[in-house]
mmCIF file as gemmi writes it, N, C-alpha and C atoms, coordinates in Angstrom:
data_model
loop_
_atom_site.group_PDB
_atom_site.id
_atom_site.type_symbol
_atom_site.label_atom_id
_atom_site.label_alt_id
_atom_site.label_comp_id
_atom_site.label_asym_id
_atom_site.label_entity_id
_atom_site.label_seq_id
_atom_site.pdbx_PDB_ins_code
_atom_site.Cartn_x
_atom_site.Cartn_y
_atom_site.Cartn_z
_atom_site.occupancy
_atom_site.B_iso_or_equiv
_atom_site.pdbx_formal_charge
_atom_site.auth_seq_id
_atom_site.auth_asym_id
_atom_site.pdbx_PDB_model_num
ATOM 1 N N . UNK Axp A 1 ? 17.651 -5.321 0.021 1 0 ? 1 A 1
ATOM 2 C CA . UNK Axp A 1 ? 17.546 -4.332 -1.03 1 0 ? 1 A 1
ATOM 3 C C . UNK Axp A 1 ? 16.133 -4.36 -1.601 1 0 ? 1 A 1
ATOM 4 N N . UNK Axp A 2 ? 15.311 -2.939 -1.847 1 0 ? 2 A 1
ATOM 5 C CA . UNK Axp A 2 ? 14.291 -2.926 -2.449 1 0 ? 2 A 1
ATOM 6 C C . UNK Axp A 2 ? 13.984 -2.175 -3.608 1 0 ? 2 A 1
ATOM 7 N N . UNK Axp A 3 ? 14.026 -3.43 -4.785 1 0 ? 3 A 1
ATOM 8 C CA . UNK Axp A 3 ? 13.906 -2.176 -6.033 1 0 ? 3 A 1
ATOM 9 C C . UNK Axp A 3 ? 12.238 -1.908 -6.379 1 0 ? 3 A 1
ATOM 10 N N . UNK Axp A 4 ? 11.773 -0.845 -6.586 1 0 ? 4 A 1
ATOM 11 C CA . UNK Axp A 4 ? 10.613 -0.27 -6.993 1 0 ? 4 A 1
ATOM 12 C C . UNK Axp A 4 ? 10.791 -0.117 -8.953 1 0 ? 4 A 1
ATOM 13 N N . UNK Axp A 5 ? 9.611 -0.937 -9.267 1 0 ? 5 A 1
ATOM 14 C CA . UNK Axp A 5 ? 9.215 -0.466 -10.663 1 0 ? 5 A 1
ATOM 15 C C . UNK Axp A 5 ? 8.638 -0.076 -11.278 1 0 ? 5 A 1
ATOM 16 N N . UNK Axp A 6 ? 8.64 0.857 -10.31 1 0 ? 6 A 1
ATOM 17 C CA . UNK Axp A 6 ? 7.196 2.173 -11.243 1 0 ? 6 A 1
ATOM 18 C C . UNK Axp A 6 ? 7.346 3.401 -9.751 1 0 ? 6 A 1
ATOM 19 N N . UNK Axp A 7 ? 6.468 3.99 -10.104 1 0 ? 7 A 1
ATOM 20 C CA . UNK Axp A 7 ? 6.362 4.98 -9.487 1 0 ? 7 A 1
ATOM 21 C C . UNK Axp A 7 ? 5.512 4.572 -8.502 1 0 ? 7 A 1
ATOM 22 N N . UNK Axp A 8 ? 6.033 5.08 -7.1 1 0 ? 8 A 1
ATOM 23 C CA . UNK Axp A 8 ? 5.503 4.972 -5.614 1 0 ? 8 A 1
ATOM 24 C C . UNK Axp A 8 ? 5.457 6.568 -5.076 1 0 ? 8 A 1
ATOM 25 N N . UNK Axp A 9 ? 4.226 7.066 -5.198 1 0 ? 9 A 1
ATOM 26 C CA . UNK Axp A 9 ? 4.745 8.653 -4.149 1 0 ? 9 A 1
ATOM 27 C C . UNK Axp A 9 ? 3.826 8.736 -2.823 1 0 ? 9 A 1
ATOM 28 N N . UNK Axp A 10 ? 4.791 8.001 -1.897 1 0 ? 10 A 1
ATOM 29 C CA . UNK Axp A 10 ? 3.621 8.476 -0.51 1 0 ? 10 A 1
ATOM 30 C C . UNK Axp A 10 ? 3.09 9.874 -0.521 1 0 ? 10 A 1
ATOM 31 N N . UNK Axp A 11 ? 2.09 10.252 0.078 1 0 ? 11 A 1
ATOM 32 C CA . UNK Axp A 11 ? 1.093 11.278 0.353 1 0 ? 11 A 1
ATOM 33 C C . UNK Axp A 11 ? 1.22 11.609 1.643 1 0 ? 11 A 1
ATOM 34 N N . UNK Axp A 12 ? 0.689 13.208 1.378 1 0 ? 12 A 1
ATOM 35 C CA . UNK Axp A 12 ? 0.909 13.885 2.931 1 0 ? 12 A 1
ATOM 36 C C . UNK Axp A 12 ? -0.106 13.217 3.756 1 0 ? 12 A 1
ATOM 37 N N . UNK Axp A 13 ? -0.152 13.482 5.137 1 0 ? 13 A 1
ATOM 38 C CA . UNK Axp A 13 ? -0.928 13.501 6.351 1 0 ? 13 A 1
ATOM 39 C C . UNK Axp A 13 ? -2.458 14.139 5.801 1 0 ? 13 A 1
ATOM 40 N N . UNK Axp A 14 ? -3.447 13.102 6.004 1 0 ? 14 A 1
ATOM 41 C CA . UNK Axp A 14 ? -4.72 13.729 6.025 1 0 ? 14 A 1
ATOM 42 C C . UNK Axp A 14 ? -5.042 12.827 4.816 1 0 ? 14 A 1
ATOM 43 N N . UNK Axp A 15 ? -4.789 11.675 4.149 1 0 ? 15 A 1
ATOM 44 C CA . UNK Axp A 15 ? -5.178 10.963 3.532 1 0 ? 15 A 1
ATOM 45 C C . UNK Axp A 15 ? -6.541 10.167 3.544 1 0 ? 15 A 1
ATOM 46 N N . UNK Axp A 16 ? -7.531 9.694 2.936 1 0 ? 16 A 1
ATOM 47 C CA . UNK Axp A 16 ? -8.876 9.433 3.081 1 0 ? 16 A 1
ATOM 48 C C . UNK Axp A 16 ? -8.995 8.181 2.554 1 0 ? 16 A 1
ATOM 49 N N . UNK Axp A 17 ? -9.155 6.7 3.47 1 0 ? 17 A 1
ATOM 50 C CA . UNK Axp A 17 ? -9.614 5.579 2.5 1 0 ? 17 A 1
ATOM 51 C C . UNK Axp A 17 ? -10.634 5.519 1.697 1 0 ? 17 A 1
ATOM 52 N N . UNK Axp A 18 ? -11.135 5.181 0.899 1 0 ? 18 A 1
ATOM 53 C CA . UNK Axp A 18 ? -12.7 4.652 0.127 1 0 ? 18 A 1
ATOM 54 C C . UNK Axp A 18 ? -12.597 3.483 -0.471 1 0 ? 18 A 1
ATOM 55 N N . UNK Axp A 19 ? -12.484 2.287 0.528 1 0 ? 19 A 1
ATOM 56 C CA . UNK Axp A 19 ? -13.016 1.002 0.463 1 0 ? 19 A 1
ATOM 57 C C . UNK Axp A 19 ? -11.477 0.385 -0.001 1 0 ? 19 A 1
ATOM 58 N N . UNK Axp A 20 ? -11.297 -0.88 0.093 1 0 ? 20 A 1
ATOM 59 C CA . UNK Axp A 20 ? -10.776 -2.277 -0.542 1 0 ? 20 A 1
ATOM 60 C C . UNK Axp A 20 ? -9.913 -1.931 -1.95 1 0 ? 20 A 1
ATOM 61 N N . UNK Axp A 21 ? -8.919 -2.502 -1.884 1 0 ? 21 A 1
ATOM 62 C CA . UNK Axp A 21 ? -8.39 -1.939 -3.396 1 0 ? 21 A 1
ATOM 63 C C . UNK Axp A 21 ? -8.334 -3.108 -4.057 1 0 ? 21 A 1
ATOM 64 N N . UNK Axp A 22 ? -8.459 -2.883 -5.533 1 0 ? 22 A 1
ATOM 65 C CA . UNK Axp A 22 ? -9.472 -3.638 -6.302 1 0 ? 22 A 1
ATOM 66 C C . UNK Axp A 22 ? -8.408 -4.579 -6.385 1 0 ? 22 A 1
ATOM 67 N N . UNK Axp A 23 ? -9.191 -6.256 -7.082 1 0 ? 23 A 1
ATOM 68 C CA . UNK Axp A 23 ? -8.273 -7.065 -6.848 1 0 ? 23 A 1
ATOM 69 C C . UNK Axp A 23 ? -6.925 -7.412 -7.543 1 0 ? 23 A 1
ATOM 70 N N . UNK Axp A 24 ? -6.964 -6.49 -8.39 1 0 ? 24 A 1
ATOM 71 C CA . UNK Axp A 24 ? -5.758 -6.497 -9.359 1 0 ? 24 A 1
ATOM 72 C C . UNK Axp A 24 ? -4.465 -5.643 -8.496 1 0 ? 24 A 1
ATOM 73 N N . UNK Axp A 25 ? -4.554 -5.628 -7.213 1 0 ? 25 A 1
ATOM 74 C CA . UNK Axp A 25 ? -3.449 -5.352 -6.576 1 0 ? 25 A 1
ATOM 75 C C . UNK Axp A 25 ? -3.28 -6.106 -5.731 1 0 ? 25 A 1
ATOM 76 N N . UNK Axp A 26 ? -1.944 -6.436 -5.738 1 0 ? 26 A 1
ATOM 77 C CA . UNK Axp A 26 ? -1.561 -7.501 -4.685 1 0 ? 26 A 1
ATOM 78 C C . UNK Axp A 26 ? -0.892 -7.08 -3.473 1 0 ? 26 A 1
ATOM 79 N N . UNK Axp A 27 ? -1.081 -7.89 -2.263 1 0 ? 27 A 1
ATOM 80 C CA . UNK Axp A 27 ? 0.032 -7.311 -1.361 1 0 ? 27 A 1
ATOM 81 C C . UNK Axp A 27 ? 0.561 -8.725 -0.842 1 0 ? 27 A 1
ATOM 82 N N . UNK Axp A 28 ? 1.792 -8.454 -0.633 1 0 ? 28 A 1
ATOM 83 C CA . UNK Axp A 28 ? 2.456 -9.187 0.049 1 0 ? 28 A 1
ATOM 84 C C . UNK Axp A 28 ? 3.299 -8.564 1.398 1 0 ? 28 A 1
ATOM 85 N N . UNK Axp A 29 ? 4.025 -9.741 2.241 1 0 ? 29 A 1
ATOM 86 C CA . UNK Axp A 29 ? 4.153 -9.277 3.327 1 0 ? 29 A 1
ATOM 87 C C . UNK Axp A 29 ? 5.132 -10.092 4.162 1 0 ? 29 A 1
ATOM 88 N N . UNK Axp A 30 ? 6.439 -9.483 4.449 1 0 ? 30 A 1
ATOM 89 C CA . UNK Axp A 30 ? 7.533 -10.147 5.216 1 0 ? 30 A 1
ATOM 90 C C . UNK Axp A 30 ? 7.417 -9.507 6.727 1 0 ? 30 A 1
ATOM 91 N N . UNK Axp A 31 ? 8.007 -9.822 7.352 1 0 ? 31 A 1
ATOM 92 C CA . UNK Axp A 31 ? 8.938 -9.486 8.696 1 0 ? 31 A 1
ATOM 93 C C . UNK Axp A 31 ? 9.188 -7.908 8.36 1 0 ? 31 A 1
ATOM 94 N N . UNK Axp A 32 ? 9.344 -7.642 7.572 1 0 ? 32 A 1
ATOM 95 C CA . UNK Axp A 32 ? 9.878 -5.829 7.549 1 0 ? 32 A 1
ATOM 96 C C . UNK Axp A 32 ? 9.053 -5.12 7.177 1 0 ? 32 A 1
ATOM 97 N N . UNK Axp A 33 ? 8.908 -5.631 5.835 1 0 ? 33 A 1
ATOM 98 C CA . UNK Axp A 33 ? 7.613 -4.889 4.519 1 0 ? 33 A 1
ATOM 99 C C . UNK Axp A 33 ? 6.714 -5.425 4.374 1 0 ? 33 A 1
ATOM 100 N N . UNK Axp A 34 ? 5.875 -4.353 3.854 1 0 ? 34 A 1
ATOM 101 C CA . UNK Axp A 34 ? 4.36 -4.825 3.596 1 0 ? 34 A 1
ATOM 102 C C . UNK Axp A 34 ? 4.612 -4.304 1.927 1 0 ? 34 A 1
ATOM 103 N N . UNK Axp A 35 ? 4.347 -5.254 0.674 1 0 ? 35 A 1
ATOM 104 C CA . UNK Axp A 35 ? 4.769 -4.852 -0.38 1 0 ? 35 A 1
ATOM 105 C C . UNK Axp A 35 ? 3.329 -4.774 -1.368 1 0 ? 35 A 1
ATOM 106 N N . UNK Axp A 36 ? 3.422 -3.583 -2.329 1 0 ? 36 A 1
ATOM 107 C CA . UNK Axp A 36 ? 2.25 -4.163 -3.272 1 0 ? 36 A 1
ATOM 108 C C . UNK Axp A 36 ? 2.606 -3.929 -4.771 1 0 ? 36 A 1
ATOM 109 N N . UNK Axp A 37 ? 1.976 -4.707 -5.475 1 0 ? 37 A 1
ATOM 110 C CA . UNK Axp A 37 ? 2.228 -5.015 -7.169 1 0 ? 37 A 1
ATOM 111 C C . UNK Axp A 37 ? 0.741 -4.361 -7.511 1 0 ? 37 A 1
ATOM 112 N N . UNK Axp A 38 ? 0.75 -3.292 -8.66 1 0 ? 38 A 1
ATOM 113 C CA . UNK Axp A 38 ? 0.005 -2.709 -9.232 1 0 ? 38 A 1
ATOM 114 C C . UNK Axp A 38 ? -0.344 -3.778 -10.482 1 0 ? 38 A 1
ATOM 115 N N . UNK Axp A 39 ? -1.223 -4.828 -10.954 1 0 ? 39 A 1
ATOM 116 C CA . UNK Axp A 39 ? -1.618 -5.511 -11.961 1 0 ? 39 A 1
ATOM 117 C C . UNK Axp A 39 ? -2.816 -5.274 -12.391 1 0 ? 39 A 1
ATOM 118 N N . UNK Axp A 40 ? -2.811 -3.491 -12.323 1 0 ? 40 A 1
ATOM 119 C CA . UNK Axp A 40 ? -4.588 -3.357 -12.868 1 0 ? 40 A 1
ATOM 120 C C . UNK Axp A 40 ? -3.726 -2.279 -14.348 1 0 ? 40 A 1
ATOM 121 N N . UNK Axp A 41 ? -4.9 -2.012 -15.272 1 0 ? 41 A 1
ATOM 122 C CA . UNK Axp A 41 ? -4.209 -1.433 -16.234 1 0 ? 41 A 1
ATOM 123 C C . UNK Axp A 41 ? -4.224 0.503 -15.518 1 0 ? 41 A 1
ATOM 124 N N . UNK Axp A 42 ? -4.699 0.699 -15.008 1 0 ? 42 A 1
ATOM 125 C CA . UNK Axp A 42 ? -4.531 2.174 -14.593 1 0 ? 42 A 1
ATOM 126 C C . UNK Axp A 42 ? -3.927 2.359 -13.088 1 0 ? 42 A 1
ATOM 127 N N . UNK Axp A 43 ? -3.42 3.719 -13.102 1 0 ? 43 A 1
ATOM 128 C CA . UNK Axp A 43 ? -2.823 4.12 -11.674 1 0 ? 43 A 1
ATOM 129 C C . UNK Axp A 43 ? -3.731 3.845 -10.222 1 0 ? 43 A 1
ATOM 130 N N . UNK Axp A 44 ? -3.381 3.187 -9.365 1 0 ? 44 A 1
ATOM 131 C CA . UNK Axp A 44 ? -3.922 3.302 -8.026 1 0 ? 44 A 1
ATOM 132 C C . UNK Axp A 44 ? -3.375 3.835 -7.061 1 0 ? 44 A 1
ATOM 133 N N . UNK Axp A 45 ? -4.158 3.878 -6.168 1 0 ? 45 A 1
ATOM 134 C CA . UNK Axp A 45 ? -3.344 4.989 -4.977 1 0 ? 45 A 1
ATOM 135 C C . UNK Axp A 45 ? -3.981 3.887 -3.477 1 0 ? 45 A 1
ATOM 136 N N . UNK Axp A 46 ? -2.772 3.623 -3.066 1 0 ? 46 A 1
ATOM 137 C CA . UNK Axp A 46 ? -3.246 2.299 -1.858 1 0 ? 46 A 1
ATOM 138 C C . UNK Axp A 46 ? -2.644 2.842 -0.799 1 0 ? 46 A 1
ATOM 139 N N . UNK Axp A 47 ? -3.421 2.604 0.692 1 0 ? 47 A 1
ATOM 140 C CA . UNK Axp A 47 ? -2.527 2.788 1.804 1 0 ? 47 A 1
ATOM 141 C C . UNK Axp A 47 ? -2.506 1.621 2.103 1 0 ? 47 A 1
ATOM 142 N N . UNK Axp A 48 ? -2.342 0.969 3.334 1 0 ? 48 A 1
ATOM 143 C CA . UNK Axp A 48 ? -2.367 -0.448 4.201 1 0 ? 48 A 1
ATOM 144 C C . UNK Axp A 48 ? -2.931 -0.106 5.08 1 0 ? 48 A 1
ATOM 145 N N . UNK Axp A 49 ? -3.666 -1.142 5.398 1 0 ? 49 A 1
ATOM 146 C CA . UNK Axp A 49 ? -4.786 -0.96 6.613 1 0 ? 49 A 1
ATOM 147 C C . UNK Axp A 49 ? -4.319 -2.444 7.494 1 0 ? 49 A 1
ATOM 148 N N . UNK Axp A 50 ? -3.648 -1.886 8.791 1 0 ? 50 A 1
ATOM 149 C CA . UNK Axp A 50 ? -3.216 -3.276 9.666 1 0 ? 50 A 1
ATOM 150 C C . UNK Axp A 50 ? -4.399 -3.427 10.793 1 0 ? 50 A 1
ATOM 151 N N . UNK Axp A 51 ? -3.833 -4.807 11.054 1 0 ? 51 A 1
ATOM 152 C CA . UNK Axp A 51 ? -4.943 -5.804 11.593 1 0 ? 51 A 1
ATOM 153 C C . UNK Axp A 51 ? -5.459 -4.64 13.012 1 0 ? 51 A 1
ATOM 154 N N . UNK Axp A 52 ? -4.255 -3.7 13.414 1 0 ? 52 A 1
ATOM 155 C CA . UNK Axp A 52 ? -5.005 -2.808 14.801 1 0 ? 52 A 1
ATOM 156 C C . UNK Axp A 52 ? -5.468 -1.735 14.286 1 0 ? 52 A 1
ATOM 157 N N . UNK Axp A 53 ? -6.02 -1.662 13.382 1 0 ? 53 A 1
ATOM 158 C CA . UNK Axp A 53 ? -6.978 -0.541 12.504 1 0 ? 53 A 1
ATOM 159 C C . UNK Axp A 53 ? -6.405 0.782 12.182 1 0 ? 53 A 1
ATOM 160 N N . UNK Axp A 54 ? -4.69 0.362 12.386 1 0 ? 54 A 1
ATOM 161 C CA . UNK Axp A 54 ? -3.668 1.801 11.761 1 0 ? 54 A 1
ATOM 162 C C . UNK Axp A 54 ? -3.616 1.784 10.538 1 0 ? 54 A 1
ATOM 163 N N . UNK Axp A 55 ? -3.669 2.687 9.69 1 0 ? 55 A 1
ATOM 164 C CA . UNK Axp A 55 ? -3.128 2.843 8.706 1 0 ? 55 A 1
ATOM 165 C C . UNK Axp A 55 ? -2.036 3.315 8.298 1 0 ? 55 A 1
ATOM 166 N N . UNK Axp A 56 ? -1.522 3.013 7.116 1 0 ? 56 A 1
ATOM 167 C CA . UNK Axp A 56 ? -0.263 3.465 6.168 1 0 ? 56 A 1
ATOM 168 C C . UNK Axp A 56 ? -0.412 4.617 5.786 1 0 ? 56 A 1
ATOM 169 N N . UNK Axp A 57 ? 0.775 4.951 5.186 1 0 ? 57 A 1
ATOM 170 C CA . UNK Axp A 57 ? 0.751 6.167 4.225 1 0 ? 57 A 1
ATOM 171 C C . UNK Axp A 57 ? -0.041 6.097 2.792 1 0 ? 57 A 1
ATOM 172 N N . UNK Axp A 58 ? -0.547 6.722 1.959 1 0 ? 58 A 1
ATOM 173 C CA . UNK Axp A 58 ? -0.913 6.9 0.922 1 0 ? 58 A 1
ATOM 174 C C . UNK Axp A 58 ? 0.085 6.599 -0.4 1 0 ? 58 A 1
ATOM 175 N N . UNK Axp A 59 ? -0.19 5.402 -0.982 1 0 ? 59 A 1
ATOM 176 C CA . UNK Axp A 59 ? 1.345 5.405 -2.498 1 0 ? 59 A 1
ATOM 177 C C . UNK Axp A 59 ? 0.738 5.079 -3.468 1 0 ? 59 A 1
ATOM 178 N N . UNK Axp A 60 ? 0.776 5.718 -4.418 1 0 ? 60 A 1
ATOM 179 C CA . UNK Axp A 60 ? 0.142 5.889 -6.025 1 0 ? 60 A 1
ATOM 180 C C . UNK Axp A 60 ? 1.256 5.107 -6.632 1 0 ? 60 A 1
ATOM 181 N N . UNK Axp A 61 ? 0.726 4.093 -6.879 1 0 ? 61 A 1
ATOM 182 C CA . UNK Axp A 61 ? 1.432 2.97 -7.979 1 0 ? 61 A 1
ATOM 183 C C . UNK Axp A 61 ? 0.865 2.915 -9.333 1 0 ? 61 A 1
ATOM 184 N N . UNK Axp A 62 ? 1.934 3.193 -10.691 1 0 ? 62 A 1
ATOM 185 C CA . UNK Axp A 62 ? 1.364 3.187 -12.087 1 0 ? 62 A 1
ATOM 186 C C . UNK Axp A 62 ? 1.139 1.388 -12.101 1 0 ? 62 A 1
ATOM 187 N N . UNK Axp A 63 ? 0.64 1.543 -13.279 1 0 ? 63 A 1
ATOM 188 C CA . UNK Axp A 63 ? 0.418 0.053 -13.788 1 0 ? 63 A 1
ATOM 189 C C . UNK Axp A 63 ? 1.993 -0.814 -14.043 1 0 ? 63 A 1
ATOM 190 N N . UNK Axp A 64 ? 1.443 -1.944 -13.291 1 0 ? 64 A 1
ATOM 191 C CA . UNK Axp A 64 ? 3.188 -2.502 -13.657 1 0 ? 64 A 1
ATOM 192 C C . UNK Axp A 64 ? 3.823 -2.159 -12.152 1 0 ? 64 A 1
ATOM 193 N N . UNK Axp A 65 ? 3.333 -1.365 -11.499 1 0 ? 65 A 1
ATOM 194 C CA . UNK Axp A 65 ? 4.249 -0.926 -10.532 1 0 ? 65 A 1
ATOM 195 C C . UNK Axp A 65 ? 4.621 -2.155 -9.169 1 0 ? 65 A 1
ATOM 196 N N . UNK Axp A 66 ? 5.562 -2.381 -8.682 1 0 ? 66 A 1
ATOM 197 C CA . UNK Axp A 66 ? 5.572 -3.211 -7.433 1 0 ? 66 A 1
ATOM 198 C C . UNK Axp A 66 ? 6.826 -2.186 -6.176 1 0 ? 66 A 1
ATOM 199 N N . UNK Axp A 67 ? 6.02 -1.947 -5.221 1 0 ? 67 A 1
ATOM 200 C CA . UNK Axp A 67 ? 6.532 -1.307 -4.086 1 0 ? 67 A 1
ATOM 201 C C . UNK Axp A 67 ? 6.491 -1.314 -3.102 1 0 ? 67 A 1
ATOM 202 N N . UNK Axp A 68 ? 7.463 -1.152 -1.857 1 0 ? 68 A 1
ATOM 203 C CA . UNK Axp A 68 ? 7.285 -1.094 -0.743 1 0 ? 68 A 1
ATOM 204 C C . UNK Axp A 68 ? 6.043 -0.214 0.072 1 0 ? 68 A 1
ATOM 205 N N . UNK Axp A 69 ? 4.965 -0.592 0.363 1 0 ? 69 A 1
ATOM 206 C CA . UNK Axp A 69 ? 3.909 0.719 1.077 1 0 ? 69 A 1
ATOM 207 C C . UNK Axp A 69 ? 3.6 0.645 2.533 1 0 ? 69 A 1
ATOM 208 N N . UNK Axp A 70 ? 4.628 -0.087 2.892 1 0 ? 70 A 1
ATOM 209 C CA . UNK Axp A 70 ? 4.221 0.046 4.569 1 0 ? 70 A 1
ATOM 210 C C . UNK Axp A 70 ? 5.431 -1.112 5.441 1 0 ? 70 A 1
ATOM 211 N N . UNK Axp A 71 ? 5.247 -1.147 6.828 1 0 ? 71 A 1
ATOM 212 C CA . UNK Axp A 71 ? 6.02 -1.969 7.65 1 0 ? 71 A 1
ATOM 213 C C . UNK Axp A 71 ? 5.506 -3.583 7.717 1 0 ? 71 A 1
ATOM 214 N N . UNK Axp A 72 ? 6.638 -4.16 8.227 1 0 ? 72 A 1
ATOM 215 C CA . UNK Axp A 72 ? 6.516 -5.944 7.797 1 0 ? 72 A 1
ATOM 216 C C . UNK Axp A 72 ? 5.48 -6.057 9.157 1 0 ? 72 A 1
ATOM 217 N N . UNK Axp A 73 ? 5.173 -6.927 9.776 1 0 ? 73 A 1
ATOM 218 C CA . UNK Axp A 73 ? 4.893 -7.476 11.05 1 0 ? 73 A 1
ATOM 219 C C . UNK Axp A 73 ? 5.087 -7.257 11.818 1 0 ? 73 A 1
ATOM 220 N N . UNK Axp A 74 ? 6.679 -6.915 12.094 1 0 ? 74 A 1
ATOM 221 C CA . UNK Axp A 74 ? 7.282 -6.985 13.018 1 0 ? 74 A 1
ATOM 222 C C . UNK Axp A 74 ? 7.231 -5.423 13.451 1 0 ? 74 A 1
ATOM 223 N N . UNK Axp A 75 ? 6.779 -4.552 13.031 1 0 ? 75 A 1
ATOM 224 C CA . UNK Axp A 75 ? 6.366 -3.193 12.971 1 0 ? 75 A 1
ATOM 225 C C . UNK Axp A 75 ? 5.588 -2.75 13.899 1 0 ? 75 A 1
ATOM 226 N N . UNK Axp A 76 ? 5.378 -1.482 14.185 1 0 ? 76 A 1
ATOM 227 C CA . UNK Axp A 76 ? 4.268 -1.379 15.017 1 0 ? 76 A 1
ATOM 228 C C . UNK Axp A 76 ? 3.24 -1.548 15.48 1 0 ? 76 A 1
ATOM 229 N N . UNK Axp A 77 ? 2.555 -1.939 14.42 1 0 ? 77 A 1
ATOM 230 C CA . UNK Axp A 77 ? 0.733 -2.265 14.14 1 0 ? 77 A 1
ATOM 231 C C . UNK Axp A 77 ? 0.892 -3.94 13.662 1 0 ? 77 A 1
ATOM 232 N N . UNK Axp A 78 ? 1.799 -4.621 13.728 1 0 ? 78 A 1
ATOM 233 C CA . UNK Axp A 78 ? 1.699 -5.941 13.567 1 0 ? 78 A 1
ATOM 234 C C . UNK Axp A 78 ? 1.372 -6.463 12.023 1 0 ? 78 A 1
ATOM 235 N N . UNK Axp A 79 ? 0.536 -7.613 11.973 1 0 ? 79 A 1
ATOM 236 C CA . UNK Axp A 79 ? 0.11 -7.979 10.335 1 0 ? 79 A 1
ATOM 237 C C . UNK Axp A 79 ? -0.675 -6.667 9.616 1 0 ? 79 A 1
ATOM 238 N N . UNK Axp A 80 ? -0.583 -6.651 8.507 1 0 ? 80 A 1
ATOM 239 C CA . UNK Axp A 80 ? -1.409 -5.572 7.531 1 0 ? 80 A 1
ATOM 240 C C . UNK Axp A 80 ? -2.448 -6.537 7.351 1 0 ? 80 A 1
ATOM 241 N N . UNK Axp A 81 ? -4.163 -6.049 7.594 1 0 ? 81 A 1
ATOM 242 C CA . UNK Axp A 81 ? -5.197 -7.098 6.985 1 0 ? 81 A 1
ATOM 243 C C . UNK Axp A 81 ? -5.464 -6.858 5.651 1 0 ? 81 A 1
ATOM 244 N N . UNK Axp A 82 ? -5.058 -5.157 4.899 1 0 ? 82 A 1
ATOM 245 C CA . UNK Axp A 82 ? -5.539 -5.414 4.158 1 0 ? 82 A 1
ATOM 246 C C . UNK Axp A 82 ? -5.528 -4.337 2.805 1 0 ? 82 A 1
ATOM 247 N N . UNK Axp A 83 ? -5.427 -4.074 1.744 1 0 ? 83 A 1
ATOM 248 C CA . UNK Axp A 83 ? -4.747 -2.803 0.991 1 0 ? 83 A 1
ATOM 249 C C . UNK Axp A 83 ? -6.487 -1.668 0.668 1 0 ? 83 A 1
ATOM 250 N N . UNK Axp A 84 ? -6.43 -0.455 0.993 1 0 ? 84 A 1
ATOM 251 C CA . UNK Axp A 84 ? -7.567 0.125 1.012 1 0 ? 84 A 1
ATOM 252 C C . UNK Axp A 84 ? -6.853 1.584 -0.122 1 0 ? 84 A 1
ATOM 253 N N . UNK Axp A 85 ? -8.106 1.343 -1.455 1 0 ? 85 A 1
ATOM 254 C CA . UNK Axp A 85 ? -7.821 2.766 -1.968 1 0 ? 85 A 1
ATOM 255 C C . UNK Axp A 85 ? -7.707 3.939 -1.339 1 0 ? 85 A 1
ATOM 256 N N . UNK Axp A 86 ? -6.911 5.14 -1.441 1 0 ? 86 A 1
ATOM 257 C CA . UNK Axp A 86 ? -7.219 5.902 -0.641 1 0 ? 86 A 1
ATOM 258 C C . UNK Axp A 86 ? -6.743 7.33 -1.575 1 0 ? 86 A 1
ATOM 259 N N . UNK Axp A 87 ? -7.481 8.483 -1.578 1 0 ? 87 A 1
ATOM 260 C CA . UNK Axp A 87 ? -7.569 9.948 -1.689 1 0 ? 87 A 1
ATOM 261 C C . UNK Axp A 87 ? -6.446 10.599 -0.911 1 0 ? 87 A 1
ATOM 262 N N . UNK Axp A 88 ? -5.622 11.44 -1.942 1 0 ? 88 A 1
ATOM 263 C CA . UNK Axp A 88 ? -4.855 12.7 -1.202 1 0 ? 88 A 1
ATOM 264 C C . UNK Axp A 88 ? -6.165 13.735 -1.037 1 0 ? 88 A 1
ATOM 265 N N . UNK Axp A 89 ? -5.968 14.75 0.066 1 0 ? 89 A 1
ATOM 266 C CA . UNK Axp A 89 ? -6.798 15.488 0.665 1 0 ? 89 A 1
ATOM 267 C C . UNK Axp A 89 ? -6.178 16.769 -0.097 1 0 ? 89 A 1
C-alpha cells in the first residue's frame, strides 16, 4: 500500500530536466518504487533519472509531500541514480 501526502501530479510527455533536485528532496528506493519526500519549504517538480539514462515522469510535490515518482529496480531501467528538477512543456 502507498499512501501519498501531498500532492503528486505526473506531467504529460515532453517534459524538460534542468539539473539535480535540490537537496531538500529525498529519494528513496525499493524493489518496486522509486519514492520521494518533498523537505524543501516550496513546491518542486522532480522526475527520476535511472542509472540507463531513462527518465521518469514529471511529479510536482508540495512541501511536506512524500510520493511514489517512478519504478523500484526491478523495473525497466534498473536503479534510479538520481532525482532531476524538471519543467512541464
Amino acid at each position: 500500500m502507498i499512501l501519498s501526502f501531498g500532492l503528486s501530479v505526473p506531467a504529460a510527455a515532453g517534459d524538460r530536466t534542468s539539473g539535480s533536485a535540490p537537496a531538500c528532496v529525498a529519494m528513496s528506493e525499493s524493489w518496486r518504487y522509486t519514492n520521494a519526500a518533498n523537505n524543501c519549504a516550496d513546491t518542486v517538480s522532480v522526475m527520476v533519472v535511472y542509472q540507463d539514462g531513462a527518465t521518469g515522469l514529471c511529479s510536482t510535490l508540495s512541501p511536506g509531500a512524500y510520493s511514489t515518482v517512478g519504478e523500484g529496480y526491478l523495473g525497466r531501467h534498473g536503479h534510479p541514480d538520481h532525482l532531476a528538477v524538471c519543467e512541464v512543456s
